[in-house]
C-alpha positions as a printed NumPy array, in Angstrom:
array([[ -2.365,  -9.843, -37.434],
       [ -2.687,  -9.811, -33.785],
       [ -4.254, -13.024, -32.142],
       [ -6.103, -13.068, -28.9  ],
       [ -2.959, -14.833, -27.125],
       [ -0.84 , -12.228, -28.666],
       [  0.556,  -9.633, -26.325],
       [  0.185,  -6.172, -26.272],
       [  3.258,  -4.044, -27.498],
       [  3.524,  -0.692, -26.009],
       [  4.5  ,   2.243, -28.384],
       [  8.623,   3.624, -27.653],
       [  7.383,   6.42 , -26.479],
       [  4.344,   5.347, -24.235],
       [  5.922,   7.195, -21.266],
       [  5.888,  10.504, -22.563],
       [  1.831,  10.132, -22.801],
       [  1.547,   8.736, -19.472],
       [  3.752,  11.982, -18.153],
       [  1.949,  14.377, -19.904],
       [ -1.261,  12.838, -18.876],
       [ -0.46 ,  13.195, -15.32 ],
       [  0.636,  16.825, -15.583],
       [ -2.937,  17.741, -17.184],
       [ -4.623,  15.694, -14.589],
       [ -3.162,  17.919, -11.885],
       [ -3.389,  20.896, -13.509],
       [ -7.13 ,  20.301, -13.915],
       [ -7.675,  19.282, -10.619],
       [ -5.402,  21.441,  -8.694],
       [ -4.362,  24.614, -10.99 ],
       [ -5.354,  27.229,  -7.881],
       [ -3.082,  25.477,  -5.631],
       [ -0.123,  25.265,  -7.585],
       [  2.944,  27.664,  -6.796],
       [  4.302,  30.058,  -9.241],
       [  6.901,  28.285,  -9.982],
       [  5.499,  24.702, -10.406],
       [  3.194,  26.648, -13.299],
       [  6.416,  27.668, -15.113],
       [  7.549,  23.81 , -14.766],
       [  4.183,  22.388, -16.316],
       [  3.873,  25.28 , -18.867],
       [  7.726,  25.047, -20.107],
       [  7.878,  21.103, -20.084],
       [  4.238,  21.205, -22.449],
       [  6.435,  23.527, -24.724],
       [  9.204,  20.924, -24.954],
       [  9.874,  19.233, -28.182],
       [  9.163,  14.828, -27.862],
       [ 12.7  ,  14.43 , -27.601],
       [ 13.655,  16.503, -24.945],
       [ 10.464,  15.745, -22.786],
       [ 11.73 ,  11.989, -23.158],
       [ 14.552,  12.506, -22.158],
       [ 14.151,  14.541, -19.371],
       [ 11.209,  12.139, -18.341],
       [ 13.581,   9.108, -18.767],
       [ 16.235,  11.163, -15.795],
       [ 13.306,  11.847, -13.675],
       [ 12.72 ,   8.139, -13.809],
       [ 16.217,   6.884, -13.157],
       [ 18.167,   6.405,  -9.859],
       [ 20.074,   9.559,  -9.175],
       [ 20.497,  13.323, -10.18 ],
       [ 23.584,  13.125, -11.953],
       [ 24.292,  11.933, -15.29 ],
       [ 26.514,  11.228, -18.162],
       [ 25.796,  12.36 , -21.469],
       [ 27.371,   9.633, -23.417],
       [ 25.461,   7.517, -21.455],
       [ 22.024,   8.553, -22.232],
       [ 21.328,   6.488, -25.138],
       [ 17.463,   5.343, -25.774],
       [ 16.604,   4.081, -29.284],
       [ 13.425,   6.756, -29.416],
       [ 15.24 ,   9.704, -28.84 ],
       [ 16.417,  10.279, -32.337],
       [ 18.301,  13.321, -31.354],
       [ 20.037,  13.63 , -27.929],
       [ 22.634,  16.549, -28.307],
       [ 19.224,  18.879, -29.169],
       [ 17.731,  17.772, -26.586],
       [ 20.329,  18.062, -24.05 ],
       [ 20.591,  22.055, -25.829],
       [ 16.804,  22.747, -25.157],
       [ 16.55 ,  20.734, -21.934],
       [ 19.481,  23.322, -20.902],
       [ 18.198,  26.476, -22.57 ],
       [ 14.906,  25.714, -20.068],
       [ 16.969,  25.137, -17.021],
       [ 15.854,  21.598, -16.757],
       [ 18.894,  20.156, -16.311],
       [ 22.748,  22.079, -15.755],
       [ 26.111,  21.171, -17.096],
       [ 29.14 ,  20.234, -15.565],
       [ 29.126,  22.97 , -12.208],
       [ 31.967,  23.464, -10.273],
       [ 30.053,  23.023,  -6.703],
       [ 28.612,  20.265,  -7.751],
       [ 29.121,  17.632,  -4.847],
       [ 32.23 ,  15.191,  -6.042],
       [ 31.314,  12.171,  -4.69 ],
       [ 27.925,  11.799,  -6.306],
       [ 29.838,  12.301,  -9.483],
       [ 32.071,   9.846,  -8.775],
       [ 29.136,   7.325,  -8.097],
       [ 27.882,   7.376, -11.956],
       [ 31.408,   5.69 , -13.187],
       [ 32.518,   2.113, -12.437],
       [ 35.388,   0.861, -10.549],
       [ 37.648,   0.223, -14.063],
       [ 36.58 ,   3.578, -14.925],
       [ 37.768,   5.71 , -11.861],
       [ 41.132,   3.259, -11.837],
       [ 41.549,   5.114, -15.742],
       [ 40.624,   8.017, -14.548],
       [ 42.551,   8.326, -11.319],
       [ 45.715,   6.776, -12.934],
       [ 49.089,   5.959, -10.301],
       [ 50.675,   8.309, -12.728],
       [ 48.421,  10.898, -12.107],
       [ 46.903,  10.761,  -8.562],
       [ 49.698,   8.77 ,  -6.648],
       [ 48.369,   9.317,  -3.367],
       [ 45.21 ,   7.445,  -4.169],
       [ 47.468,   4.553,  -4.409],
       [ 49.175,   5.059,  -1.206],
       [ 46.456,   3.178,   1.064],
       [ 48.21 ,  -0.16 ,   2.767],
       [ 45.336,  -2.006,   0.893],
       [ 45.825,  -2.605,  -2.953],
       [ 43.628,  -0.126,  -4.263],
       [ 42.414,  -2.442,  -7.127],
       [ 41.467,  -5.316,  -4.995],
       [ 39.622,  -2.782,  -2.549],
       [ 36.005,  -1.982,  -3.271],
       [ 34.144,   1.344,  -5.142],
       [ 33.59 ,   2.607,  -1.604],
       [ 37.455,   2.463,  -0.473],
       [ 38.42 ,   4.014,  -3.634],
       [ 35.788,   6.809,  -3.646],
       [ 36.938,   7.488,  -0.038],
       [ 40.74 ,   8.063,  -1.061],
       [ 39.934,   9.729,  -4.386],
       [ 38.224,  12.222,  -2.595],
       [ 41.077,  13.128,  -0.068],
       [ 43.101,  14.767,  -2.932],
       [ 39.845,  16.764,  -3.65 ],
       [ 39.739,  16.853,  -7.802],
       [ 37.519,  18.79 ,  -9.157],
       [ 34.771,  17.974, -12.013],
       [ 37.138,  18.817, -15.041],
       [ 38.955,  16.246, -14.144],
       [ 36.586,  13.921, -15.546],
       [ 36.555,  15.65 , -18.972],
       [ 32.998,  14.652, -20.381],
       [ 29.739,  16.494, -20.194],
       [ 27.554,  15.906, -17.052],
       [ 23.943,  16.936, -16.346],
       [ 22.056,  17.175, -13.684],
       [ 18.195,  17.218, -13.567],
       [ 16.515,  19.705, -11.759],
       [ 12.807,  20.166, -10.547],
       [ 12.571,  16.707,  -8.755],
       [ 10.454,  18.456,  -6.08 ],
       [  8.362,  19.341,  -8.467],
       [  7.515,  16.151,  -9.927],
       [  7.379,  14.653,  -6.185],
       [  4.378,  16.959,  -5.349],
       [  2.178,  16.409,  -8.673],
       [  2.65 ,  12.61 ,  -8.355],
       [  1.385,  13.475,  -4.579],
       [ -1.618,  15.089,  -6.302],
       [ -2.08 ,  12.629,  -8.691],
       [ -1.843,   9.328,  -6.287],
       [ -2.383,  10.589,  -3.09 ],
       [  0.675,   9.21 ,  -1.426],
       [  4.357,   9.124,  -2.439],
       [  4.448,   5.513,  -2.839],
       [  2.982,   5.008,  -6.25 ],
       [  4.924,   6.049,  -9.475],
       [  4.127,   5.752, -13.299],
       [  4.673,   1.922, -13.271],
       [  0.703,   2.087, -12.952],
       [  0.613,   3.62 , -16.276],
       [  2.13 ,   0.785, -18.028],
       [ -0.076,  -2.01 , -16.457],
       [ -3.196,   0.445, -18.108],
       [ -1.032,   0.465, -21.131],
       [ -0.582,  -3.008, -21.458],
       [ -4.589,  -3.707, -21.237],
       [ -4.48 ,  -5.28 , -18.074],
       [ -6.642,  -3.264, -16.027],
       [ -9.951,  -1.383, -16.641],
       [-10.742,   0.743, -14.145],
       [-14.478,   2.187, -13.578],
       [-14.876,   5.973, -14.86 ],
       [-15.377,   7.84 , -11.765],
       [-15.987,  11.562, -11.146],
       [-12.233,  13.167, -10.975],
       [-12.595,  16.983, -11.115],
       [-11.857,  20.043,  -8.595],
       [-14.967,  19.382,  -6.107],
       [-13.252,  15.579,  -5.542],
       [-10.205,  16.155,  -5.077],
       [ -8.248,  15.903,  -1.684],
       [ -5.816,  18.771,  -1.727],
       [ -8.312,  21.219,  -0.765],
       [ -5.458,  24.028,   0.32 ],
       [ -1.868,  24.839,   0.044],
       [ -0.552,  24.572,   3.442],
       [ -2.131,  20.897,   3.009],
       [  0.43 ,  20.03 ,   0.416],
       [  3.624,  21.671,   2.154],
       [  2.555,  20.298,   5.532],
       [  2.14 ,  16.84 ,   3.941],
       [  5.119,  16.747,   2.198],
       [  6.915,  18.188,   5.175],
       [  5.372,  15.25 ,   7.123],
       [  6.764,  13.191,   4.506],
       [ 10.37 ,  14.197,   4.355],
       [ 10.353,  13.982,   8.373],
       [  9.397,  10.573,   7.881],
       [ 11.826,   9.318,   5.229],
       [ 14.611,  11.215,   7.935],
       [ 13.443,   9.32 ,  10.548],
       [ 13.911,   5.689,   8.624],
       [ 17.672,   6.81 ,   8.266],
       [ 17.639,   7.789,  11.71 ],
       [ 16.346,   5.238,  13.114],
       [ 18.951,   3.021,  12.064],
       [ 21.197,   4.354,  14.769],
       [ 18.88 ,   2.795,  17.088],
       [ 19.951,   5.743,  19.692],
       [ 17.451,   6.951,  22.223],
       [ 19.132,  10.516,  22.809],
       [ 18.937,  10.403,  19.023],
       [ 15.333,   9.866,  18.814],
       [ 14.451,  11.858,  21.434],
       [ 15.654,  14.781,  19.87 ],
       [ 13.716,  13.735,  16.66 ],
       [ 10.447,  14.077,  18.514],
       [ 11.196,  17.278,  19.333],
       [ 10.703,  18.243,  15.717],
       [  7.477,  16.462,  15.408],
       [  4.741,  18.998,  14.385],
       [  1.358,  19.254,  16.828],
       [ -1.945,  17.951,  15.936],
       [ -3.856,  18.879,  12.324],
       [ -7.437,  19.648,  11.805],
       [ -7.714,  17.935,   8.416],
       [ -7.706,  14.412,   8.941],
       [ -5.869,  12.721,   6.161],
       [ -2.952,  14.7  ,   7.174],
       [ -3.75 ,  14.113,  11.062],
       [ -3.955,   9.853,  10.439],
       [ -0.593,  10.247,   8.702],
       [  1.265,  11.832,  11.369],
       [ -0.371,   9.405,  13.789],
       [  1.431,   6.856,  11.91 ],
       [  4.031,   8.393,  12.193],
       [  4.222,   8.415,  16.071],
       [  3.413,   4.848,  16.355],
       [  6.218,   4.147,  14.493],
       [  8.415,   6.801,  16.596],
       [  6.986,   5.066,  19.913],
       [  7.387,   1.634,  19.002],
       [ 10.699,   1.917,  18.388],
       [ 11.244,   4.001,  21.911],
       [  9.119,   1.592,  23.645],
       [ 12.165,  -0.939,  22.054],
       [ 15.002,   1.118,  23.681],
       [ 13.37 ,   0.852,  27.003],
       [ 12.091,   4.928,  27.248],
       [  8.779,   3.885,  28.188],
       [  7.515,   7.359,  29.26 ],
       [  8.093,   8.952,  26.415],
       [  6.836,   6.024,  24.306],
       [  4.002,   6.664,  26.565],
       [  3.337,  10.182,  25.164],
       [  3.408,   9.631,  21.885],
       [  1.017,   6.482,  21.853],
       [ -1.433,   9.236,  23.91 ],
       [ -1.184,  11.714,  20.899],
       [ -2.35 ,   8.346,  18.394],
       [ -6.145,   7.159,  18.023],
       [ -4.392,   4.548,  15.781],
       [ -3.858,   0.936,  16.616],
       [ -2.033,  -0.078,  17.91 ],
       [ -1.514,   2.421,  20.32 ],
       [ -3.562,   1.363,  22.687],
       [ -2.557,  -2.174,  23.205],
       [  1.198,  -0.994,  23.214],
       [ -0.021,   1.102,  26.236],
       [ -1.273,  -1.49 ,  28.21 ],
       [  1.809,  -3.328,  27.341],
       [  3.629,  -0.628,  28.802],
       [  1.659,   0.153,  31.686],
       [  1.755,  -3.396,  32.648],
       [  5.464,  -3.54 ,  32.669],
       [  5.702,  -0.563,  34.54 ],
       [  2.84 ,  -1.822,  36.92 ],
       [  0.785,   0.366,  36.723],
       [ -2.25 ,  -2.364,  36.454],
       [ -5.094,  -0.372,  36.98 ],
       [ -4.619,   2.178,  34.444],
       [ -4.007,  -0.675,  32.021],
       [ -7.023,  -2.343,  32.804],
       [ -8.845,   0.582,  32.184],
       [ -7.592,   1.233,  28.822],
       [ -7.728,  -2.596,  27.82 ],
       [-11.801,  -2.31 ,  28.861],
       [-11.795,   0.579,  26.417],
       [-10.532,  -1.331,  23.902],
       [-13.416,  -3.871,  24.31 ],
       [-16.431,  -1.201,  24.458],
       [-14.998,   0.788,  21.479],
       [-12.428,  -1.239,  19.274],
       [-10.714,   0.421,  16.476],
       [-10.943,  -2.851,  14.408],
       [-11.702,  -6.952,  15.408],
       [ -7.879,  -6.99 ,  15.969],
       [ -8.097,  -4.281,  18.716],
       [-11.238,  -5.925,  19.96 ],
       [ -9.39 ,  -9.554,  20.605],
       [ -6.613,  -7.993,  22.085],
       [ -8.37 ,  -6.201,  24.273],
       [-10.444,  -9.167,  25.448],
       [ -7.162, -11.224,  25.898],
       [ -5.013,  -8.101,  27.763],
       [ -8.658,  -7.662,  30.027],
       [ -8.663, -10.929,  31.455],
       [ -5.167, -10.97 ,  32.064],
       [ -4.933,  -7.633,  34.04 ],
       [ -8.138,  -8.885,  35.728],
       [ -6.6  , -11.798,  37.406],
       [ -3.382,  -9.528,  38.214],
       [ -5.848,  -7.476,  40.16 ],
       [ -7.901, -10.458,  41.663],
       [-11.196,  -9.161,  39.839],
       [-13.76 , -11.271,  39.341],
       [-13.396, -12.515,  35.669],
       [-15.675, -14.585,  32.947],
       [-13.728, -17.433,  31.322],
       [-14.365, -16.971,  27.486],
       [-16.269, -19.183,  25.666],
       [-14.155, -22.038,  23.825],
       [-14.904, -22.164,  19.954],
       [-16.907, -25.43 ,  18.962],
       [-15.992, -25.648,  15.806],
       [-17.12 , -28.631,  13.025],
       [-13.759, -30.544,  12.441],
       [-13.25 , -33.639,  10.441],
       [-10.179, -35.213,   9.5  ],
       [ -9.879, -36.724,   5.897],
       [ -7.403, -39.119,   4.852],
       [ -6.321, -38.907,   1.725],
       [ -4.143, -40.369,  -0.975],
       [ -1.211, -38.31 ,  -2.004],
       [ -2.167, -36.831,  -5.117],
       [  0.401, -34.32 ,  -5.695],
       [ -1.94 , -31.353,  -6.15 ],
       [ -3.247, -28.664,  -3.262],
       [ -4.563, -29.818,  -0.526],
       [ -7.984, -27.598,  -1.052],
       [ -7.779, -28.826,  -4.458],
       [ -7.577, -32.536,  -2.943],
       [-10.324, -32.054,  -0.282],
       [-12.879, -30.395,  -3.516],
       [-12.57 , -33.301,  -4.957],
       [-13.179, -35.189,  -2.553],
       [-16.459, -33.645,  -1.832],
       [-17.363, -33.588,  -5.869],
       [-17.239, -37.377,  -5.428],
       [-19.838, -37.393,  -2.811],
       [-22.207, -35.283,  -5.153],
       [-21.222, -31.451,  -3.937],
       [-20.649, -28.881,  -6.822],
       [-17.314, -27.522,  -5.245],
       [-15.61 , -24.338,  -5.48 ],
       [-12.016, -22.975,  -4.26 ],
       [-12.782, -18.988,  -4.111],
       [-10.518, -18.499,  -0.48 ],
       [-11.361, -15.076,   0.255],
       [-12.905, -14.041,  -3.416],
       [-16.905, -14.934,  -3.09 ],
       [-18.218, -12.95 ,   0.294],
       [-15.757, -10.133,  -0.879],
       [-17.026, -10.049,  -3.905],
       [-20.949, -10.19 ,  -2.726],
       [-19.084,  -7.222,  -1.09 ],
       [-17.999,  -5.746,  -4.377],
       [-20.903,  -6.193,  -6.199],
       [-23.53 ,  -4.834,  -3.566],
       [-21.995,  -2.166,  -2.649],
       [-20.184,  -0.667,  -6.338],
       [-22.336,   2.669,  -6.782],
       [-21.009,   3.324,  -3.438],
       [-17.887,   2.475,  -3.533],
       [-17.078,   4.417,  -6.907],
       [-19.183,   7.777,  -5.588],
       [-18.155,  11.102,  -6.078],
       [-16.828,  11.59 ,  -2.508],
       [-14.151,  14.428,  -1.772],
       [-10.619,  13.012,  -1.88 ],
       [-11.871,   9.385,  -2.606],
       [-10.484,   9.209,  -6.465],
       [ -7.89 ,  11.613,  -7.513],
       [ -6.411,   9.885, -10.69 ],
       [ -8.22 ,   7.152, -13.128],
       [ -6.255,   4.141, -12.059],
       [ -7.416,   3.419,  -8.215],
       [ -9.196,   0.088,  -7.332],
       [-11.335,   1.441,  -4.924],
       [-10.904,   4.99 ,  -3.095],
       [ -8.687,   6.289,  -1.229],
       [-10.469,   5.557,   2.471],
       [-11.402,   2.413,   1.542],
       [ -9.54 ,   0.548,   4.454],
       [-10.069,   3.751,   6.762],
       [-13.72 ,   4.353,   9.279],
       [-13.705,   7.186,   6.696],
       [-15.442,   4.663,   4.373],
       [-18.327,   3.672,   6.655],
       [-18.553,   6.642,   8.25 ],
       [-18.784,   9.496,   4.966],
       [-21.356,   7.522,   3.019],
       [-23.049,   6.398,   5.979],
       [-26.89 ,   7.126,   4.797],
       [-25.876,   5.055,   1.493],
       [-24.651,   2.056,   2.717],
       [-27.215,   2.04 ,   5.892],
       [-29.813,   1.879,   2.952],
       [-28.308,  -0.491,   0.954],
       [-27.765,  -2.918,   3.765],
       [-31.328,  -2.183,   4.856],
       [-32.739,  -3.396,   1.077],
       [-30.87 ,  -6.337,   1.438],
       [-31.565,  -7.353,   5.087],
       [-35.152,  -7.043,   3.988],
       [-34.583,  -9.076,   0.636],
       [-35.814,  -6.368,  -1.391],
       [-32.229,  -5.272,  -3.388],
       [-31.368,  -8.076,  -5.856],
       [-29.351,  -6.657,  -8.399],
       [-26.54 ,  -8.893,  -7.96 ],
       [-26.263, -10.366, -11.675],
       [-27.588,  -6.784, -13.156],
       [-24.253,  -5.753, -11.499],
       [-21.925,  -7.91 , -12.197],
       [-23.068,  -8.087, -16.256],
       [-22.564,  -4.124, -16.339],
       [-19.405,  -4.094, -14.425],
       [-17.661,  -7.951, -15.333],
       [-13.736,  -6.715, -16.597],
       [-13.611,  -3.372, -14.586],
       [-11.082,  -3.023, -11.566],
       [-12.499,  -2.764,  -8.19 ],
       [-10.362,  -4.378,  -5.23 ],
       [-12.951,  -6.391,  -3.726],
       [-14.279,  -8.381,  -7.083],
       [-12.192, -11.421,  -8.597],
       [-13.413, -11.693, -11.614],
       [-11.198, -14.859, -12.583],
       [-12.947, -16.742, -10.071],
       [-16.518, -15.074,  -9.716],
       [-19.286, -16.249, -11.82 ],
       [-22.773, -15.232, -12.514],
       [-23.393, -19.007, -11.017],
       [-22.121, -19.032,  -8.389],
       [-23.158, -15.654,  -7.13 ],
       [-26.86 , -16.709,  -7.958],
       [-26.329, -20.01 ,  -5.968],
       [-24.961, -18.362,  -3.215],
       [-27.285, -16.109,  -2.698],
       [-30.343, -18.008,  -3.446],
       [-28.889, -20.299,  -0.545],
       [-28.886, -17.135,   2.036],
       [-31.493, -15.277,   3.387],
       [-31.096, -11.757,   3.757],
       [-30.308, -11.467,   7.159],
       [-27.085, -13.835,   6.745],
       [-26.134, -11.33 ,   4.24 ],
       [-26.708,  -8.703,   5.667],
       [-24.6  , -10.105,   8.83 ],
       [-21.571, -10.934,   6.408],
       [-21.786,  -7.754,   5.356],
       [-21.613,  -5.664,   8.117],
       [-19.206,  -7.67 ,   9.029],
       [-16.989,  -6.262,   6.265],
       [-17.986,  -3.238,   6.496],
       [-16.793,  -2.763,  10.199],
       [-13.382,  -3.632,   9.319],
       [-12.384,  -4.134,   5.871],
       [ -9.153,  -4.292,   5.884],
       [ -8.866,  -7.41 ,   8.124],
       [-12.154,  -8.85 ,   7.416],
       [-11.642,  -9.074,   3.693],
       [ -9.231, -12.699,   4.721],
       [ -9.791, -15.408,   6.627],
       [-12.946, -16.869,   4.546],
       [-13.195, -20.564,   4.257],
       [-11.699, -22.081,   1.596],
       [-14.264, -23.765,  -0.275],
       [-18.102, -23.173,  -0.524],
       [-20.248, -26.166,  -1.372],
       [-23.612, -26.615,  -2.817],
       [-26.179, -29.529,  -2.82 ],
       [-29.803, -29.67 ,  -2.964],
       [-30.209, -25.821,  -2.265],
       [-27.614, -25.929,   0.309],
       [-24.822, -23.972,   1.347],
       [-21.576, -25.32 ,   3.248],
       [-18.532, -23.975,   3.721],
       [-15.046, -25.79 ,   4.308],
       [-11.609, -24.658,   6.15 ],
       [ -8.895, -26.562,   4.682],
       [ -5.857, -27.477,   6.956],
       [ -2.808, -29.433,   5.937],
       [ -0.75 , -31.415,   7.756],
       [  0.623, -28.995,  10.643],
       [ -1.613, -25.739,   9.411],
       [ -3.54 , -24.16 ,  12.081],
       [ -6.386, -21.818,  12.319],
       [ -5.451, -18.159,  12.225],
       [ -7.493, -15.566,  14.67 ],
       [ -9.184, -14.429,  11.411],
       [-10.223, -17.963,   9.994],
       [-11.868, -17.848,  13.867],
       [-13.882, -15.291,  13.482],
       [-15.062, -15.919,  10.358],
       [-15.976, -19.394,  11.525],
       [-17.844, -17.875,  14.762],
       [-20.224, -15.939,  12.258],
       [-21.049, -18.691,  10.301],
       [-22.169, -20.496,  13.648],
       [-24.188, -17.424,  14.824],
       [-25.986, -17.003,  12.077],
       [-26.867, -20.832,  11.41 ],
       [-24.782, -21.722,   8.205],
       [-22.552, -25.003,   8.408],
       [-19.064, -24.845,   7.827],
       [-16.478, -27.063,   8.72 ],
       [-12.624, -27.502,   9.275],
       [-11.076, -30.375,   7.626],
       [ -7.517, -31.793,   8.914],
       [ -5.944, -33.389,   6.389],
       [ -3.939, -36.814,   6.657],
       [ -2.126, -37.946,   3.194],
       [ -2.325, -41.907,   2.856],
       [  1.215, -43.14 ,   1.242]])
C-alpha cells in the first residue's frame, strides 16, 4: 500500500512515453513544417518495437555518438541483439564503418583498456614516447595511438553509432522553444511534482510559424555554440572574422531578440580586447541591454562625451528595464559634470531603519527578527519575494495562461514563453490594462476564487508553500486599490527584475500592514531592495530596514 509520505516510483520504461509524447506533440503542432525526411524519422521510430525505441532513446540521451554494444546493458530492454538488428535495418544507428573518425572511438574505452588493446607487443611505437606511457594520461596515449593510424578492426567488437541527432535537436526546439531544455522535465511531471495549468497548445499557438524560421534559428544556434569555443581563444583577428559571418537583421522577432543576444555577447567580449569601434557596431545593431550603457562606457573612454551623454539621457526617457533606467541616471550625471552642465543632485533615500539587538539564537536572522515582532503582538510572516508576486500570480492567471501565439508550445511551461520579455505587456495589452483598471478601482476581487481553483497548479509567480488564503485576504484587505494597482504595474514594467528585492517580512496588526527589510550583520541593501523600498514610501505604506546586532 502506498502511504502519503511514500514516493512515487516511475515505471522502467517511463522514458519511452515521455519520447513518444514529444514526437506527437510536434507532429500535431508542426506536421506542415516538417522536412521530408524528419517525417520518415517520426513515422519509422512510431513503427519501432519498445525495445529498440528504448534503446535508441537511451543513445540519444547519452554523451556521445559512438557506442559499444557490450556496453549497452539496461535491465528493461529484455532483448538488445534484436534491437540493435531493427535499430540497423532502419538506419538508426550503423556498425563498425571504416571512416569512422578514430579518435572518438578511442574515447568510449578506458585507459586499462587501450593499454590491452594497444599491447608493447603489438604497437611498439606507442611505447616509444620519453614519458612512460602508463603513467601518462588518456589524452597522451590517444595522441600516440593515433600516430600509427589503426583502423576500427583493430578493436574487434561491434560499435554503433546513432544517427538522426539533428533531428531530435529540432523537435525538442519545437517542443521547448529553446535548446536548453531536455526530457529531464518529463520526469519531474512523472514523479508528481508539478501540475501544470491546461493551456491551449495546438497549430494557431504555436511559434514556428514557417520553415526558414526553424533553419535560421537553428543556424543562429550552431553560430552561437561556435562562437563559445571560439571565444576561448580570446583573439581579436579571430573574432573579427566571426562577425563577418553574423547574419543581418530578421523580421520575426523571437528570432531577431536572439541574435541580438548574440551580438552583445560578441561586443562585450570585443569591447574586452580593446576593439572599441567595432564593439561599437555591434552594440548599434542591439535594442537589448545592455547595449546601451556599454556604449556610453565606450564613448566615454574614447571621449567622445557628448554623444554619450546623449545616449545616457535616452536611457532615462525610455529605459529598457529599472536596471537601464538607474544606470542611466548614474552615467547622466556623471557625463554632465564632465561637460560642466548644470546638474540636479539626486534625492538621498530616507529610509525607516532600526537596529535590533538580539540574542544569538542560532536560527535566521529574518526568522530571529519575526519573532521578535510576534512578541510585540504582530502576526508575522517570512514570504521574501513570494506574497506581491503572487498577488501578481493570482490577478493576473487568465492572462498569463491565454492562448497567445508562441506563448505555450508544450504542457510543462510555468508561465509562457515572453513572460520576462515587453512581449508580455505589450501583446495582451487591452487585457491586462483592464484588469489593472478593475483593481485600481476596487471593483475585481477574485483573489481567493482564484487561488481555490488554481491552489497545486504550476505558474512561476505563485508559491504555493508559502501563500495562504489568509494571508492574501489580510493583505489585501490592508491595501487600497491604488497601492495595488501601483505594485502591480510595477511588475508588470519589468518582471524579470522586479519579481526580487521585496521585503522580507510583512506584518499585520489591528488592520495594518508593515513591511520589514532584514539585514545581518555586514548585509547591505541591494539597488532592487531600493526600489522596492522607494514604492512603499510613495505610495504611503510603512516599511522598515532592520540592522541586526547579535547579543553574546
Amino acid at each position: 500500500m502506498m502511504t502519503q509520505n511514500t514516493p512515487p516510483v516511475l515505471a522502467p520504461d517511463y522514458y519511452r512515453h515521455n519520447f513518444d509524447l514529444l514526437l506527437r506533440s510536434v507532429r500535431q503542432q508542426y506536421h506542415d513544417l516538417l522536412s521530408h525526411s524528419e517525417h520518415w524519422w517520426l513515422n519509422t521510430y512510431l513503427r519501432l518495437t519498445p525495445d529498440a525505441k528504448q534503446l535508441y532513446i537511451r543513445m540519444l540521451s547519452r554523451k556521445g555518438r559512438y557506442f559499444r554494444v557490450s556496453k549497452l546493458s539496461y535491465p528493461e530492454i529484455r532483448h538488445r541483439e534484436s534491437a540493435i538488428e531493427e535499430l540497423l535495418s532502419n538506419t538508426f544507428v550503423t556498425c563498425n564503418e571504416a571512416s569512422w573518425p578514430v579518435d572518438e572511438i578511442l574515447d568510449v574505452f578506458t585507459k586499462p583498456e587501450l593499454l590491452k588493446i594497444f599491447s608493447n607487443e603489438r604497437y611498439p611505437a606507442v611505447y616509444t614516447s620519453a614519458r612512460p606511457v602508463k603513467q601518462a594520461r588518456k589524452a597522451d596515449l590517444i595522441t600516440a595511438i593515433l600516430a600509427t593510424s589503426p583502423d576500427i578492426s583493430v578493436f574487434n567488437e561491434s560499435i554503433v553509432h546513432v544517427e538522426h541527432q539533428a533531428h531530435l535537436t529540432t523537435f525538442l526546439l519545437l517542443f521547448f522553444g529553446n535548446q536548453y531544455q531536455d526530457l529531464s522535465q518529463f520526469v519531474l511531471t512523472d514523479l508528481g511534482l508539478h501540475l501544470f495549468e491546461n493551456y491551449q497548445i495546438d497549430e494557431t499557438t504555436r511559434l514556428f510559424q514557417q520553415r526558414q524560421h526553424i533553419l535560421e534559428w537553428l543556424s543562429l544556434e550552431a553560430l552561437a555554440a561556435e562562437y563559445e569555443q571560439l571565444s576561448l581563444s580570446k583573439d581579436a583577428q579571430t573574432v573579427r572574422q566571426f562577425v563577418r559571418r553574423l547574419p543581418g537583421p530578421c523580421a520575426w522577432p523571437p528570432l531577431e531578440r536572439r541574435r541580438q543576444r548574440l551580438f552583445n555577447r560578441i561586443a562585450r567580449d570585443l569591447e574586452r580586447l580593446g576593439e572599441y569601434d567595432l564593439a561599437l557596431y555591434l552594440f548599434n545593431h542591439s535594442a537589448l541591454p545592455p547595449s546601451r550603457e556599454r556604449r556610453v562606457r565606450i564613448l566615454e573612454r574614447l571621449q567622445r562625451h557628448p554623444t554619450a551623454l546623449a545616449i545616457s539621457q535616452q536611457m532615462l526617457s525610455t529605459p529598457f528595464n529599472e536596471e537601464e533606467a538607474e544606470v542611466g541616471q548614474r552615467l547622466a550625471y556623471k557625463l554632465s559634470r564632465t561637460l560642466n552642465l548644470p546638474v540636479t543632485q539626486a534625492t538621498k533615500d530616507n529610509f525607516t531603519l532600526e537596529t535590533l539587538t538580539l540574542a544569538v539564537s542560532g536560527e535566521r536572522v529574518e526568522l530571529a527578527v519575526a519573532n521578535h515582532y510576534r512578541q510585540a503582538g504582530w502576526r508575522v510572516y517570512y514570504t521574501e519575494n513570494a506574497l506581491i508576486c503572487g498577488l501578481f500570480g493570482l490577478a493576473f492567471w487568465d492572462i498569463i495562461f491565454a492562448p497567445v501565439a508562441g506563448a505555450f508550445l508544450n504542457p510543462f511551461q510555468r508561465a509562457p514563453r515572453d513572460m520576462y520579455h515587453s512581449e508580455f505587456s505589450e501583446r495582451r495589452r487591452d487585457m491586462l490594462t483592464a484588469r489593472l483598471n478593475a483593481i485600481r478601482t476596487e471593483s475585481w476581487h477574485n483573489w481567493l476564487a482564484v487561488f481555490q481553483q488554481k491552489q497545486g497548479i504550476t505558474n512561476d509567480w505563485v508559491n504555493w508553500a508559502i501563500l495562504t488564503p489568509a494571508l492574501v485576504e489580510e493583505t489585501v484587505s490592508c491595501l487600497n486599490g491604488e497601492q495595488l494597482y501601483a505594485m502591480l504595474s510595477r511588475l508588470l514594467f519589468d518582471p524579470r527584475h522586479n519579481r526580487s528585492g521585496q521585503p522580507d517580512l510583512v506584518m499585520f496588526r489591528n488592520g495594518h500592514i508593515q513591511w520589514v527589510e532584514v539585514k545581518g550583520p555586514g548585509d547591505t541593501l541591494q539597488a532592487n531592495q531600493k526600489r522596492w523600498l522607494r514604492l512603499f514610501q510613495q505610495l504611503g505604506l510603512e516599511a522598515r530596514v532592520n540592522h541586526v546586532v547579535w547579543q553574546m
